[in-house]
PDB file with SEQRES, HELIX, SHEET and CRYST1 records, atoms N, CA, C and O in Angstrom:
SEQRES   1 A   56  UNK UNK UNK UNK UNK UNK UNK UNK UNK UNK UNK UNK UNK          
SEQRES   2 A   56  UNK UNK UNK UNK UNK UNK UNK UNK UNK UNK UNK UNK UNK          
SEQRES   3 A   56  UNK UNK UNK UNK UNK UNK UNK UNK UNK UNK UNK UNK UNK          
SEQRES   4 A   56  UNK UNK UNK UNK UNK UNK UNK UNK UNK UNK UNK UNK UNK          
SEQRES   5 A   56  UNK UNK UNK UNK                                              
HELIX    1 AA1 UNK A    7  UNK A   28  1                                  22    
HELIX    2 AA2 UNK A   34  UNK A   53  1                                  20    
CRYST1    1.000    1.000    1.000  90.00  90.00  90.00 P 1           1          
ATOM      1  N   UNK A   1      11.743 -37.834  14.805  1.00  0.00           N  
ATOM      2  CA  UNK A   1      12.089 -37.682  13.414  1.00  0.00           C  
ATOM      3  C   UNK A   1      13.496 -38.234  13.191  1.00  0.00           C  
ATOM      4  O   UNK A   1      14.283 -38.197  14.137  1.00  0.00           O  
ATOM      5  N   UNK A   2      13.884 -38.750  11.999  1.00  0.00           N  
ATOM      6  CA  UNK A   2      14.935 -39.563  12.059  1.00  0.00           C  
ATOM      7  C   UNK A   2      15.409 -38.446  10.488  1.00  0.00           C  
ATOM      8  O   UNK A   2      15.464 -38.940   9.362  1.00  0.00           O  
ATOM      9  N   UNK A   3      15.663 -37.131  10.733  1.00  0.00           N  
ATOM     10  CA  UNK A   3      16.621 -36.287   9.913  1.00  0.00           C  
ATOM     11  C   UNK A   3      15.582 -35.977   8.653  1.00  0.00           C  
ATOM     12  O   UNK A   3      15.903 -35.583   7.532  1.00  0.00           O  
ATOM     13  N   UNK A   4      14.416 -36.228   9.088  1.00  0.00           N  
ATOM     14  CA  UNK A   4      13.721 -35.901   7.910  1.00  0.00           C  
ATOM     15  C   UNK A   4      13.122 -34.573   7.812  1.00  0.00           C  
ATOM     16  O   UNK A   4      13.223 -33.810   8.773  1.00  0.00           O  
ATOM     17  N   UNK A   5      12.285 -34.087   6.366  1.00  0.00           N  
ATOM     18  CA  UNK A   5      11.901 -32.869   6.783  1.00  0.00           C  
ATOM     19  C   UNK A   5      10.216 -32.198   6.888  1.00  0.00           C  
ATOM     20  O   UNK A   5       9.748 -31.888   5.792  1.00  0.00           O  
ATOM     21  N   UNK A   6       9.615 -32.042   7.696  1.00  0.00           N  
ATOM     22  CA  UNK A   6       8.162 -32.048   7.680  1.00  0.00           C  
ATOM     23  C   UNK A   6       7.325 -31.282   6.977  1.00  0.00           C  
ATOM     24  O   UNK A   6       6.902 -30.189   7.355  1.00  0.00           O  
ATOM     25  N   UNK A   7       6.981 -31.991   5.622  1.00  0.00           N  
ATOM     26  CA  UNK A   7       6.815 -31.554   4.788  1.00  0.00           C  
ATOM     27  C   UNK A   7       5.601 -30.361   5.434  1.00  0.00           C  
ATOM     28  O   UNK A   7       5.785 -29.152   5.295  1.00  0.00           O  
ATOM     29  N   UNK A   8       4.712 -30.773   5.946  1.00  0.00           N  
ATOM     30  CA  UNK A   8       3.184 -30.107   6.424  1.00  0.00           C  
ATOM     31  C   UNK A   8       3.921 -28.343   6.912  1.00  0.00           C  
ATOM     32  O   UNK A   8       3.312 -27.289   6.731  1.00  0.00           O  
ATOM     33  N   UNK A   9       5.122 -28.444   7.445  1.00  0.00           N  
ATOM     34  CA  UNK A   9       5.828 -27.250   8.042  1.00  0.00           C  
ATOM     35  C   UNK A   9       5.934 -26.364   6.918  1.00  0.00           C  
ATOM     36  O   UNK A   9       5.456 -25.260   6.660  1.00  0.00           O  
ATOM     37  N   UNK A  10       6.832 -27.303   6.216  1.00  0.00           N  
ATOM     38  CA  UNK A  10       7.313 -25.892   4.929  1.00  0.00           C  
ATOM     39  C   UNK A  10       6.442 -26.074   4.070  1.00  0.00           C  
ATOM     40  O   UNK A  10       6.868 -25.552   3.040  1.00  0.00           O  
ATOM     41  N   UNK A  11       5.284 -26.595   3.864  1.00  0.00           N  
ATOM     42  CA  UNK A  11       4.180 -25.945   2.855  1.00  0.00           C  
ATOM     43  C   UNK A  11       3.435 -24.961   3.765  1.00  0.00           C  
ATOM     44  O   UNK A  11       3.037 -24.043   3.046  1.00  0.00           O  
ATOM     45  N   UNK A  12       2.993 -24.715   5.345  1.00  0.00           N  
ATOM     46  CA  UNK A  12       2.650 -23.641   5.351  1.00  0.00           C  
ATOM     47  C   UNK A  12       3.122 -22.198   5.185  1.00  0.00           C  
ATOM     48  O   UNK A  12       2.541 -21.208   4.740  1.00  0.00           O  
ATOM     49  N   UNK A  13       5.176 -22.493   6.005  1.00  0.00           N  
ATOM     50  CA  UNK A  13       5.545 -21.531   5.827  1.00  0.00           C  
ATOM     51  C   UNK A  13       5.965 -20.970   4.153  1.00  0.00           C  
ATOM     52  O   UNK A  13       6.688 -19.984   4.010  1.00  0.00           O  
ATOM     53  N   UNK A  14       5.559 -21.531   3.284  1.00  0.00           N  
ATOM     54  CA  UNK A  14       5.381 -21.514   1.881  1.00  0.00           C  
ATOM     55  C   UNK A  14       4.419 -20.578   1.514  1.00  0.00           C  
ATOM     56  O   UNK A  14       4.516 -19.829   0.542  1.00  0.00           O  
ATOM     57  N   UNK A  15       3.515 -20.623   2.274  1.00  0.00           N  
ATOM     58  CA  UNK A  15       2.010 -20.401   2.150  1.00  0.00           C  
ATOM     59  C   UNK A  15       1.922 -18.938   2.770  1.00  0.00           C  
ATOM     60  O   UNK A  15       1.248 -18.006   2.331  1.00  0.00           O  
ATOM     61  N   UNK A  16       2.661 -18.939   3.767  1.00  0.00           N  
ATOM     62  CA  UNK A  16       2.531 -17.624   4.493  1.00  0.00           C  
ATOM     63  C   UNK A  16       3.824 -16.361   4.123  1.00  0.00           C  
ATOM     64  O   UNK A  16       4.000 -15.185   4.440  1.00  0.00           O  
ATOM     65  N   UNK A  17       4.531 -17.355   3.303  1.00  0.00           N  
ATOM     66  CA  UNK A  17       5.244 -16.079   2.120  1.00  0.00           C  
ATOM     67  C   UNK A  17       4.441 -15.769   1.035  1.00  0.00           C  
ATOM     68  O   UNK A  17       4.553 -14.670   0.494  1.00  0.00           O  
ATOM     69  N   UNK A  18       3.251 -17.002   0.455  1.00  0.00           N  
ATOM     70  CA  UNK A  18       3.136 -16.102  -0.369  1.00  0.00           C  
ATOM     71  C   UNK A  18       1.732 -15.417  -0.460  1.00  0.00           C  
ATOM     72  O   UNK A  18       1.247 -14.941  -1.487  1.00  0.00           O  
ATOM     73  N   UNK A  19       1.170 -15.444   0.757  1.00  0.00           N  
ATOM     74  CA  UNK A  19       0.159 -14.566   1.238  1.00  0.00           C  
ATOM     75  C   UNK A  19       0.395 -13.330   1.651  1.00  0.00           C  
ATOM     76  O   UNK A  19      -0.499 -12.507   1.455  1.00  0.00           O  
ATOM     77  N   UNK A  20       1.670 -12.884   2.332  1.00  0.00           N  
ATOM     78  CA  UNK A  20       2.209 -12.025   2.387  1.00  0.00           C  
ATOM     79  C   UNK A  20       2.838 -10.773   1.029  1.00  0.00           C  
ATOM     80  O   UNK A  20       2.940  -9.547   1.033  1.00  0.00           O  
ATOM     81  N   UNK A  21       3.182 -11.959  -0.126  1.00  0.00           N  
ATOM     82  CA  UNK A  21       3.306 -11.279  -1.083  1.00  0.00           C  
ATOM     83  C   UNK A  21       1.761 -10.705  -1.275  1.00  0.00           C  
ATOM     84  O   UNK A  21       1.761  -9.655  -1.917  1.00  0.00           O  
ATOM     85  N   UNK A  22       0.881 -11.005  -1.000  1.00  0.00           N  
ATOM     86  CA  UNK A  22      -0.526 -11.031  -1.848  1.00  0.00           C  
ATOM     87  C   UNK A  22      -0.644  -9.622  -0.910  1.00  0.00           C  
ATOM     88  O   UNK A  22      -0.612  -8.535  -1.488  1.00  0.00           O  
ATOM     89  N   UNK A  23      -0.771  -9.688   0.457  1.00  0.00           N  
ATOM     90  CA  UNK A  23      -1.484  -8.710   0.640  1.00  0.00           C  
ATOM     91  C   UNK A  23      -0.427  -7.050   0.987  1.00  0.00           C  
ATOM     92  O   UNK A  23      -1.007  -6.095   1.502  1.00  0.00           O  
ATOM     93  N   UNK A  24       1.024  -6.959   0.635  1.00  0.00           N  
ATOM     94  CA  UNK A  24       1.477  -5.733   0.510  1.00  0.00           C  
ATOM     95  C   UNK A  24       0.808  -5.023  -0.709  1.00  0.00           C  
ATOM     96  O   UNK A  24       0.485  -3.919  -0.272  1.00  0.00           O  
ATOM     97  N   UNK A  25       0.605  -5.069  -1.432  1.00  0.00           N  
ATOM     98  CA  UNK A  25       0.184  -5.007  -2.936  1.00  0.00           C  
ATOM     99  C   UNK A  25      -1.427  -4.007  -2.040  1.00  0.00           C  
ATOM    100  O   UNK A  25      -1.484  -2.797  -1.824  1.00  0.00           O  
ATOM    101  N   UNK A  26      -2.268  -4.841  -1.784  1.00  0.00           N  
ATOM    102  CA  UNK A  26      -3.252  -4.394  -1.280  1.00  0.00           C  
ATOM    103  C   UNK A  26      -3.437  -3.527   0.208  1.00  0.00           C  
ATOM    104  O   UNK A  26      -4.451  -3.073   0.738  1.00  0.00           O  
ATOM    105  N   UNK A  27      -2.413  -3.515   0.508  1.00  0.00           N  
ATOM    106  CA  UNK A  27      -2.089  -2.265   1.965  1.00  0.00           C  
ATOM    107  C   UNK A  27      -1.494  -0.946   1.194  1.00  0.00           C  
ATOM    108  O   UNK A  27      -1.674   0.208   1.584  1.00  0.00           O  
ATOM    109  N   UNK A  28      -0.566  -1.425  -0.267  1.00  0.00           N  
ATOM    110  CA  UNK A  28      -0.756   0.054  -0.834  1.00  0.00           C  
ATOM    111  C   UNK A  28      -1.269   0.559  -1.060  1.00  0.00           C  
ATOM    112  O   UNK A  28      -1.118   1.755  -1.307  1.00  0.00           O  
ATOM    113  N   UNK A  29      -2.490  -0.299  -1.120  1.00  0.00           N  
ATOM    114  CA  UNK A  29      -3.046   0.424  -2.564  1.00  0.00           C  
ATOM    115  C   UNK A  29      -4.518   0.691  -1.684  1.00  0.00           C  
ATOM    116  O   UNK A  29      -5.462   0.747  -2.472  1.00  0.00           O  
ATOM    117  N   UNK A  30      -4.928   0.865  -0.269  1.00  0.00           N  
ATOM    118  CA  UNK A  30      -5.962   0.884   0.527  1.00  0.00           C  
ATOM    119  C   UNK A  30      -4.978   2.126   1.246  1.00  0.00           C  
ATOM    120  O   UNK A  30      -5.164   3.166   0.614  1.00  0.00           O  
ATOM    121  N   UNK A  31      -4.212   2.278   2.122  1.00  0.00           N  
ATOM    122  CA  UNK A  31      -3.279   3.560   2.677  1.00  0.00           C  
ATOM    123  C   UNK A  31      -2.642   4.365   1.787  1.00  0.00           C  
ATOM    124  O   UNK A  31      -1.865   3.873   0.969  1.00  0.00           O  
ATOM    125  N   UNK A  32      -2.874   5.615   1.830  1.00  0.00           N  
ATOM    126  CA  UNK A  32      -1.305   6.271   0.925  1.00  0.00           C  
ATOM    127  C   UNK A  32      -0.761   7.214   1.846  1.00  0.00           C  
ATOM    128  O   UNK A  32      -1.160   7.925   2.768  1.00  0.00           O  
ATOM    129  N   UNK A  33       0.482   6.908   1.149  1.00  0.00           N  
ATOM    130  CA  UNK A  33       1.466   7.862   2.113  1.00  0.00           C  
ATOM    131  C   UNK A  33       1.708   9.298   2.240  1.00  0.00           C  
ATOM    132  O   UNK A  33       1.034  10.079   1.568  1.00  0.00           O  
ATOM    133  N   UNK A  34       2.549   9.687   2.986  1.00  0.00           N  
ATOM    134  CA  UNK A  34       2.039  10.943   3.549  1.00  0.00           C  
ATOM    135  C   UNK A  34       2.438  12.042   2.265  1.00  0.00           C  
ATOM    136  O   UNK A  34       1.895  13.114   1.996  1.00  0.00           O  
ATOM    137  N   UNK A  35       3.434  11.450   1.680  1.00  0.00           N  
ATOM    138  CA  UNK A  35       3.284  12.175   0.702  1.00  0.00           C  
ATOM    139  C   UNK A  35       2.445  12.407  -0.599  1.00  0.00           C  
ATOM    140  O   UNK A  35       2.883  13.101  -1.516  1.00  0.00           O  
ATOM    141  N   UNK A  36       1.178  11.776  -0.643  1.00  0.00           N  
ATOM    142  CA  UNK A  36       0.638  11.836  -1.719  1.00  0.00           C  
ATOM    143  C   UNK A  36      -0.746  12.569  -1.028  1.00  0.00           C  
ATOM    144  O   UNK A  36      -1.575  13.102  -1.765  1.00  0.00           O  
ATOM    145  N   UNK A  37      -0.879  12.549   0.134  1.00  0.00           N  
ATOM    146  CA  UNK A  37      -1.590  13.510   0.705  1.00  0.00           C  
ATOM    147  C   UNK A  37      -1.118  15.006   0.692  1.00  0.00           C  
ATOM    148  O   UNK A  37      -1.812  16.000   0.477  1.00  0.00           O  
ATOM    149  N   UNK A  38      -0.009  14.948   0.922  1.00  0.00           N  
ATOM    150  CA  UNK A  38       0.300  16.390   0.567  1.00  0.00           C  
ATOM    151  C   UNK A  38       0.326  16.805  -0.663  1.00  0.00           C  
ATOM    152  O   UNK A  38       0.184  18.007  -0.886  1.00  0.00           O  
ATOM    153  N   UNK A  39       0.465  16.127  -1.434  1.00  0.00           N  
ATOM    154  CA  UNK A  39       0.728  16.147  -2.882  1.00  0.00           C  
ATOM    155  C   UNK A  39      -1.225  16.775  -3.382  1.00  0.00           C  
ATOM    156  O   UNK A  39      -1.370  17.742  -4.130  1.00  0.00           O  
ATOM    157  N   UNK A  40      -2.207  16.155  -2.911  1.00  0.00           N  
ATOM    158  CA  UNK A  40      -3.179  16.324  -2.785  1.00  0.00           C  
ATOM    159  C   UNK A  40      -3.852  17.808  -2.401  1.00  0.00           C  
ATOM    160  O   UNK A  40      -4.674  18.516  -2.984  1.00  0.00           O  
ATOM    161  N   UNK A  41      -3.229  17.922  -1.340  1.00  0.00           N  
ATOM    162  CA  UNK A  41      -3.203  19.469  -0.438  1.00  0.00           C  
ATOM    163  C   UNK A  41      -3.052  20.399  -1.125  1.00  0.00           C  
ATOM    164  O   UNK A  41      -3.715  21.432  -1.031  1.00  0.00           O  
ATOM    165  N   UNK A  42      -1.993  20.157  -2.081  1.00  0.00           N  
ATOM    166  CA  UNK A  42      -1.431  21.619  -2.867  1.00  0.00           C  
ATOM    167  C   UNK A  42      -1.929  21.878  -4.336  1.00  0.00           C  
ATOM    168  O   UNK A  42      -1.907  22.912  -5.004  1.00  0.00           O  
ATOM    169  N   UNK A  43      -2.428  20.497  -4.658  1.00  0.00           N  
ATOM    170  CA  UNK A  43      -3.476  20.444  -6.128  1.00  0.00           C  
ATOM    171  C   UNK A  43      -4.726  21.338  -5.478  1.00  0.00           C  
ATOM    172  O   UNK A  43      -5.100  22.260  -6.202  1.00  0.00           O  
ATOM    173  N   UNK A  44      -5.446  21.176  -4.155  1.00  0.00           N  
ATOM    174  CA  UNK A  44      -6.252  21.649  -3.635  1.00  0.00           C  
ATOM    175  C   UNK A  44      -6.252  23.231  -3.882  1.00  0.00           C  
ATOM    176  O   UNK A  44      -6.908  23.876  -4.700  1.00  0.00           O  
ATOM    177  N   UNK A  45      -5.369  23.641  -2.983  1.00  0.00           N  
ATOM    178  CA  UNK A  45      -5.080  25.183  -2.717  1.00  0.00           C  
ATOM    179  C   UNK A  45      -4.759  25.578  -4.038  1.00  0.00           C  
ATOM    180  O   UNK A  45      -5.335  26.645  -4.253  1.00  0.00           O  
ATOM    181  N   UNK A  46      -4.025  25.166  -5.143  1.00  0.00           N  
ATOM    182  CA  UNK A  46      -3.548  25.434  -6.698  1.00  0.00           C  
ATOM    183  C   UNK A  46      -5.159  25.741  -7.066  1.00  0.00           C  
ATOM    184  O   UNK A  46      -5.355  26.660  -7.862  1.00  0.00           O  
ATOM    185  N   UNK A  47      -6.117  25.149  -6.624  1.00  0.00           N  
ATOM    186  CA  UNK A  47      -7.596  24.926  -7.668  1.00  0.00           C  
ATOM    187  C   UNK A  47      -8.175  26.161  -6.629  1.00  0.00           C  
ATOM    188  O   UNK A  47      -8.811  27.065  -7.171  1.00  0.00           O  
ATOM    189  N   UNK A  48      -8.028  26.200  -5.578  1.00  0.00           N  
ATOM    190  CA  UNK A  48      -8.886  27.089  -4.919  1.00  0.00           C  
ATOM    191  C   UNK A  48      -8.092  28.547  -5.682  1.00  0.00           C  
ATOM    192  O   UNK A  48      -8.729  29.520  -6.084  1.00  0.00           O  
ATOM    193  N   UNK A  49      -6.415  28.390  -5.763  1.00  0.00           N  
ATOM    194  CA  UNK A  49      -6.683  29.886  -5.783  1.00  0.00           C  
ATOM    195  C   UNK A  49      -6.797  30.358  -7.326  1.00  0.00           C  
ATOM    196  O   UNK A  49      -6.651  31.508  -7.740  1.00  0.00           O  
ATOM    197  N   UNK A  50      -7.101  29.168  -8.098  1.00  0.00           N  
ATOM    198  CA  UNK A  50      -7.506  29.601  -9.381  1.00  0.00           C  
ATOM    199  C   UNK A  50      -8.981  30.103  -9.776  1.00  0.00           C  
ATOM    200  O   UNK A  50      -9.539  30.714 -10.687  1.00  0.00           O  
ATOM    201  N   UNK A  51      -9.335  29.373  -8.332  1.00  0.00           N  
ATOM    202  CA  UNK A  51     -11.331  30.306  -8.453  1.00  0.00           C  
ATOM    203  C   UNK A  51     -11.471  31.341  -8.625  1.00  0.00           C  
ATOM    204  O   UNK A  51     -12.146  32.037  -9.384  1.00  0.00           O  
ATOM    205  N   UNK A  52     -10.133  31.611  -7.149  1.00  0.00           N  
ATOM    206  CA  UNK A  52     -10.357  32.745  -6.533  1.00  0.00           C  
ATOM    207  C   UNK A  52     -10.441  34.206  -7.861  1.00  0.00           C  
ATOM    208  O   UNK A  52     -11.284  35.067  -8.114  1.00  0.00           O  
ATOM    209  N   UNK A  53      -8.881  33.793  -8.507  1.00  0.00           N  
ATOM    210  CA  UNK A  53      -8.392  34.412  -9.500  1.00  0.00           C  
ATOM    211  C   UNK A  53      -9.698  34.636 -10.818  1.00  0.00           C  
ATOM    212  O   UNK A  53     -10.026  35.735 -11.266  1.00  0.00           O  
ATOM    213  N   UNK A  54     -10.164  33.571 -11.159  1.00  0.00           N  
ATOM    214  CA  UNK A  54     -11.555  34.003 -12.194  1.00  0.00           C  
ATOM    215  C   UNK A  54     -12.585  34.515 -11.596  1.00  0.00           C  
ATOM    216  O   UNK A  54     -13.547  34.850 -12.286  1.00  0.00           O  
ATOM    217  N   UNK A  55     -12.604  34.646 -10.540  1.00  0.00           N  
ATOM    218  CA  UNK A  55     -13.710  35.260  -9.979  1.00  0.00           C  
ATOM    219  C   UNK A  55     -13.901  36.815 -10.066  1.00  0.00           C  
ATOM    220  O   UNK A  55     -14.964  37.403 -10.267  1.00  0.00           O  
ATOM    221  N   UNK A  56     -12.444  37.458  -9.841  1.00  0.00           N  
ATOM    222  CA  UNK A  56     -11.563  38.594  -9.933  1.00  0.00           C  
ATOM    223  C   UNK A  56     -12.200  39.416 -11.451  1.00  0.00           C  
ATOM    224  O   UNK A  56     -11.677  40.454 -11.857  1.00  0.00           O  
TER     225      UNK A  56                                                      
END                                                                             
């Protein structure tokens, strides 16, 4: 190479930024974090012990 720049290079690494943008988006939104599981947990037990309570 005589100082030039390969183009074929930086269109993939082009390509693999913005595939990367593409798929964080979709790892959120397929995993959730630990806090929204817990967050989950306590809506749970909130509903159970409101059964419990009309049942009463």
């Amino acid at each position: 190479m005589l100082g030039g720049i390969n183009n074929g290079l930086f269109l993939q690494s082009l390509g693999g930024f913005l595939a990367l943008i593409a798929f964080i988006p979709l790892l959120r939104w397929t995993f959730d974090s630990p806090s929204v599981k817990a967050e989950r947990a306590k809506r749970r037990e909130i509903k159970r012990s409101l059964r419990r309570l009309k049942r009463k």
